[in-house]
C-alpha positions in Angstrom: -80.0 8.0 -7.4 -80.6 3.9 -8.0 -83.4 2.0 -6.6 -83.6 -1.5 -6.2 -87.5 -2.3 -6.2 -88.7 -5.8 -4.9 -92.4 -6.3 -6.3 -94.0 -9.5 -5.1 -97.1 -9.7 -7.6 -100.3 -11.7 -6.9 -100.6 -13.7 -10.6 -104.2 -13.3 -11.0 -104.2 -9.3 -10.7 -100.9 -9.5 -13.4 -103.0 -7.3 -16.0 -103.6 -4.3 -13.5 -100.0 -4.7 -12.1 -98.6 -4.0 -15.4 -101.2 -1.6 -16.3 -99.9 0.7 -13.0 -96.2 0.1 -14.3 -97.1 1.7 -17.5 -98.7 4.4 -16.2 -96.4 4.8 -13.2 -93.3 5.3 -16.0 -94.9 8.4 -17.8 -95.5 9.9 -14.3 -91.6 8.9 -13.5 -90.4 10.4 -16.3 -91.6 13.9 -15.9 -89.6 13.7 -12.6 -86.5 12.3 -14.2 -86.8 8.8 -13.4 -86.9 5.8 -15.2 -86.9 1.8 -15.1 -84.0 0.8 -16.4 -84.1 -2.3 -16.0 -86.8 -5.4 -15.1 -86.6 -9.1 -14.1 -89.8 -11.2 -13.5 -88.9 -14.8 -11.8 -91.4 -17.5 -11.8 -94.6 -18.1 -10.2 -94.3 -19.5 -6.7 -96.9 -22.6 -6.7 -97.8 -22.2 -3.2 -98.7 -18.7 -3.0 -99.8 -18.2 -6.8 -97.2 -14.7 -6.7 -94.4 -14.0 -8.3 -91.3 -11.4 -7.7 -90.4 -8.9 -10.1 -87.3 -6.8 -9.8 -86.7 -3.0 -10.8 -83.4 -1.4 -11.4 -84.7 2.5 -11.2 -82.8 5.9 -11.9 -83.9 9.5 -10.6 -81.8 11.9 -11.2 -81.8 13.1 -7.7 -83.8 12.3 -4.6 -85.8 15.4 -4.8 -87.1 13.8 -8.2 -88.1 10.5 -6.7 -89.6 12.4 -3.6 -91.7 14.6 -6.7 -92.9 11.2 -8.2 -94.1 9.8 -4.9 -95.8 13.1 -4.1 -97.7 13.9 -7.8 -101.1 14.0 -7.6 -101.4 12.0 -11.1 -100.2 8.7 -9.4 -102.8 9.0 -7.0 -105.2 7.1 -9.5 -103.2 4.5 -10.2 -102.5 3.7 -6.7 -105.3 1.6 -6.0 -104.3 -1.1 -9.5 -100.8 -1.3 -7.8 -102.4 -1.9 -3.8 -104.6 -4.6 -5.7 -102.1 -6.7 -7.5 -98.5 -6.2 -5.1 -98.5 -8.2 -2.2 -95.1 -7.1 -0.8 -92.3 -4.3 -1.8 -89.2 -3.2 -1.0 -87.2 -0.2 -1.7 -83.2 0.3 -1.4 -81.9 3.2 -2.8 -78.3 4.3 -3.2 -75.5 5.5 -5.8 -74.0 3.4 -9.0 -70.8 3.6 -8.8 -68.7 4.6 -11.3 -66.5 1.7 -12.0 -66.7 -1.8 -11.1 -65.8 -3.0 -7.8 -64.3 -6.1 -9.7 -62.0 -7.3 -13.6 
């Protein structure tokens, strides 16, 4: 399983944004998951946030539905509410060759 998380994060609240992520990927890991991948674009003037990308892997749905559902993220929840203005998750296969070359 592949998520594609949007994270638009308010700049100020940056330290307890990464904070969460840190914590957030031991918790993911028990359950099979794992960022893979991150891109951070720049601050947006006018709003004073800033979009970050995630490429996440579970190894199955069951162990992303686990990690949403442990009771040890429940702590961290509140660092993450603070500093994340937005999010969005898509979820879906890789596939297993490229659609193009």
């Amino acid at each position: 399983m592949i998520l594609v998380v949007t994270l638009v994060v308010r700049v100020e609240a940056l330290e307890s944004f990464t904070r969460f992520e840190c914590e957030a990927a031991k918790i993911m890991a028990r359950h099979g998951g794992k960022i893979e991948r991150a891109m951070r674009m720049a601050v947006e003037p006018s709003t004073q946030t800033f979009r970050e990308i995630h490429w996440v892997s579970f190894a199955s749905a069951e162990g992303f539905a686990a990690y949403r559902a442990d009771e040890a993220l429940k702590p961290w929840l509140s660092l993450r509410d603070a500093a994340v203005a937005k999010m969005e998750i898509l979820s879906g296969e890789a596939l297993s060759e490229p659609l193009y070359g």
